[in-house]
C-alpha positions as CSV (number, residue, x, y, z in Angstrom):
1,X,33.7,-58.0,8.7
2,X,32.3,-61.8,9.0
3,X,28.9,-62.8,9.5
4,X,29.6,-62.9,13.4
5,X,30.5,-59.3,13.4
6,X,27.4,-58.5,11.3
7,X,24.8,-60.3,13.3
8,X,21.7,-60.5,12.7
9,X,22.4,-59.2,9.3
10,X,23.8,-60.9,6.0
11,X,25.2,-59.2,2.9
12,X,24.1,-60.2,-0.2
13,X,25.8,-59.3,-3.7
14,X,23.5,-60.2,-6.6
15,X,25.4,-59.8,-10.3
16,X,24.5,-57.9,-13.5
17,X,21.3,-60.1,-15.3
18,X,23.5,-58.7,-18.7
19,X,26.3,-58.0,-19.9
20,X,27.9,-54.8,-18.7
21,X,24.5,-54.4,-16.3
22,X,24.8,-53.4,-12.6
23,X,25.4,-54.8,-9.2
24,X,23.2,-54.5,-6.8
25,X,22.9,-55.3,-2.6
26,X,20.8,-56.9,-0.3
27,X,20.9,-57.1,3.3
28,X,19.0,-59.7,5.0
29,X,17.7,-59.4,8.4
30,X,17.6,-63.1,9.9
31,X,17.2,-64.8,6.6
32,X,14.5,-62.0,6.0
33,X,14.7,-59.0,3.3
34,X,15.6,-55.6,5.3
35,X,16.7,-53.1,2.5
36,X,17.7,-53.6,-0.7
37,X,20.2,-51.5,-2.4
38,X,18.5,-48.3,-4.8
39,X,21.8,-47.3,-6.4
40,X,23.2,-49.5,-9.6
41,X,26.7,-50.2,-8.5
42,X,29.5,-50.7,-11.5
43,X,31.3,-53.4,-9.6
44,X,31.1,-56.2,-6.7
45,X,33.7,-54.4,-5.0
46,X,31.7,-50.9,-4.6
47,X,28.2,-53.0,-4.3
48,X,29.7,-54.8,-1.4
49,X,32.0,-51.5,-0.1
50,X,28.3,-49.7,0.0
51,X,26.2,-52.8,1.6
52,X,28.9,-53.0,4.7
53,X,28.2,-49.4,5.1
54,X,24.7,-49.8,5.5
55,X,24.8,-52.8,7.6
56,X,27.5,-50.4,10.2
57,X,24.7,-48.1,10.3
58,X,22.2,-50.8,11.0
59,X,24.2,-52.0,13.5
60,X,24.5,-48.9,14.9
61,X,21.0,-48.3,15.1
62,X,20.8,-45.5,12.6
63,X,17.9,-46.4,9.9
64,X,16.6,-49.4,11.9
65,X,12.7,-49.7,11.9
């Protein structure tokens, strides 16, 4: 998905602060923090598989506030 398909929402991947740490998600809401991820995730690729997910159920109106 690119940002167009994602609109108004932007992913966020933020790295490990240490060696062998955790990945973690962010989604952003117009530049704004919407949910941030509560799971430690072992690599970018399952952070960022997770993140999408939430941002499809965002998108489809399920969890929005």
């Amino acid at each position: 998905m690119s940002d167009n398909e994602t609109y108004p929402y932007t992913l966020e991947i933020i790295p490990p602060k240490a060696d062998g740490g955790s990945y973690q998600w962010a989604i952003r809401k117009h530049g704004k923090m919407a949910q941030r991820s509560d799971r430690n995730h072992h690599s970018e690729a399952k952070a960022r598989e997770n993140g999408m997910a939430q941002i499809e159920k965002l998108l489809a109106g399920v969890g929005d506030r």
